[in-house]
C-alpha positions, 0 to 999 in steps of 0.5 A: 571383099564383097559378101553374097549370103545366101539365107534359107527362111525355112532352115531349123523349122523356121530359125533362119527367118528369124535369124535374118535381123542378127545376121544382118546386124553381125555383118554390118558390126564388123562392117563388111560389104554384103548383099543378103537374100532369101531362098524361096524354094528347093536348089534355089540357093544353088541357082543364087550362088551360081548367079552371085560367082558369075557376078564378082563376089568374092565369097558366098555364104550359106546361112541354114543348115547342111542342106543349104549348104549343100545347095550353094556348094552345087551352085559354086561348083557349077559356076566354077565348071562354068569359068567363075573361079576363086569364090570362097564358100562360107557358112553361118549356123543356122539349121538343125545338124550344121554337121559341115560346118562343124566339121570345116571348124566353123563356130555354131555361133551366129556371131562368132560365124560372122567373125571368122567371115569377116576373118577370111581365111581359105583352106582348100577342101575336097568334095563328094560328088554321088551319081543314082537315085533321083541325080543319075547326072551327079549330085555333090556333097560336102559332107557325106552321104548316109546309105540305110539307117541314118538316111531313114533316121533322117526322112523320120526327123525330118516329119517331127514338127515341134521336137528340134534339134538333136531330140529330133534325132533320137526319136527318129532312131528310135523310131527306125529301129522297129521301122528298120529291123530286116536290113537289105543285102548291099554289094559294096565295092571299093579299092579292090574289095568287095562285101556283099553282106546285109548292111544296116547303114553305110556312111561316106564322109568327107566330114566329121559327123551326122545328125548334129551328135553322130561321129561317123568318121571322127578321124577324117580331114575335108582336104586328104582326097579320101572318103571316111566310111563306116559299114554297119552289119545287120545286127539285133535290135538291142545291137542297134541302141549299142551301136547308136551310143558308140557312134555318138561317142566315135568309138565304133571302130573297135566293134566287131559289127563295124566296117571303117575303111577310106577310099576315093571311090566307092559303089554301093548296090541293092541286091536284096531290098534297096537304097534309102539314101541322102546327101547331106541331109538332102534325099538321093533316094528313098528306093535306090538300087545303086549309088557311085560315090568319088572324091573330087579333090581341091574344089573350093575354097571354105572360110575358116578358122581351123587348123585342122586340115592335113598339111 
């Protein structure tokens, strides 16, 4: 097989740049046949992805975090719409949260990363694909997109230059717990229903978890056709440090503040305040009115070892 890796320098606040030598270095050790290249900036992955299915590899690999990945899933949905077909998607850890690949049972180890590459094993997986904000033609997730407060504990994360990782993340909660206290009311419709309500946080998942330590949807599978959702009311700010703990322990779902719920499509609008949201970790929209979320099923697919994939 031949290997595209696709390698973000600036993933985990530089850990990819300095990543590049052991990539390099667990690939030629179990002697595949790869081509490796930087990004050098914004959906320049997914523009290396596409161009890398046009041309015959059989499997392009994101090295980064969940925004890299998201840049090459873009990329090889795109050049499958275009007639490239059979490209597998792979991943090797090197951001910050790596919450797809956890969720697609991929190791958080670099070496062990190229293992199961080297392994190629496929499993068929589903996709999101999110219409609004900044993407009004469409924009796909593999992960989930995250509605209200993680988003703004994401955007917070994301301006902490020296704090990495899961520290960065808590921080930021903290942070957006004062910064986020007056939720805004969201109309949120989905397999008939519909909960006009003031929401804190809205998260659809096709994966598992968010924010590196965030178990959104601890039951949900990246091959069922169905989005995991969890719906946070507004609550007090001392609610919100209880919410958080159990969120991260993915035991919300007995909470009375807590929405979970499973659908193939879903439409979240504004009607008092607005949409703080990304896809992915990657910004749909900082003031958004509406977001349309639908599962595409069977779009690619993914190297890995798990086992975990509903039969």
């Amino acid at each position: 097989m031949n290997y595209k890796i696709i390698v973000n320098p600036t993933s985990g606040k530089g850990m990819g740049a300095q990543a590049v030598p052991l990539i390099r270095e667990a690939l030629d050790a179990q002697g595949l046949r790869y081509d490796l290249v930087c990004t050098e900036r914004p959906w320049h992955a997914a523009e290396l992805a596409q161009e890398a299915a046009k041309s015959g590899y059989d499997v392009v690999a994101a090295a980064g975090g969940d925004g890299t990945l998201n840049e090459v899933l873009n990329g090889l949905i795109l050049a499958k719409q275009a007639g490239a077909n059979g490209v597998a998607l792979g991943a090797l850890s090197v951001g910050r949260g790596n919450d797809f690949a956890y969720g697609g049972g991929i190791p958080h180890e670099l070496v062990e990363g190229v293992r199961v590459l080297a392994q190629g094993q496929r499993r068929t997986i589903d996709v999101g694909r999110v219409e609004g904000g900044f993407y009004p033609q469409g924009r796909y997730f593999g992960n989930g997109v995250g509605i209200g407060f993680d988003a703004v504990v994401g955007f917070e994360a994301a301006k902490l230059k020296h704090v990495h990782g899961f520290l960065s993340y808590m921080i930021a909660a903290i942070k957006t717990i004062f910064l986020y206290a007056k939720a805004p009311v969201l109309r949120i419709e989905y397999d008939g229903k519909t909960l006009v309500q003031p929401t804190l946080m809205v998260s659809i998942m096709n994966g598992r978890r968010m924010g590196g330590s965030f178990m959104m949807a601890p039951h949900s599978w990246l091959n069922d056709g169905l989005f995991d959702l969890c719906i946070a009311h507004q609550v007090s700010q001392v609610r919100i440090i209880k919410l958080i703990s159990a969120i991260m322990k993915g035991t919300q779902e007995s909470l009375p503040d807590i929405t979970t719920g499973r659908t193939q499509r879903i439409v979240v609008t504004a009607v008092e305040g607005s949409l703080p949201a990304h896809a992915d970790g990657e910004t749909l929209c900082t003031e958004g009115q509406q977001l349309v979320m639908e599962v595409v099923a069977a779009q690619l697919d993914l190297i890995t070892e798990s086992t975990e994939f509903k039969a």
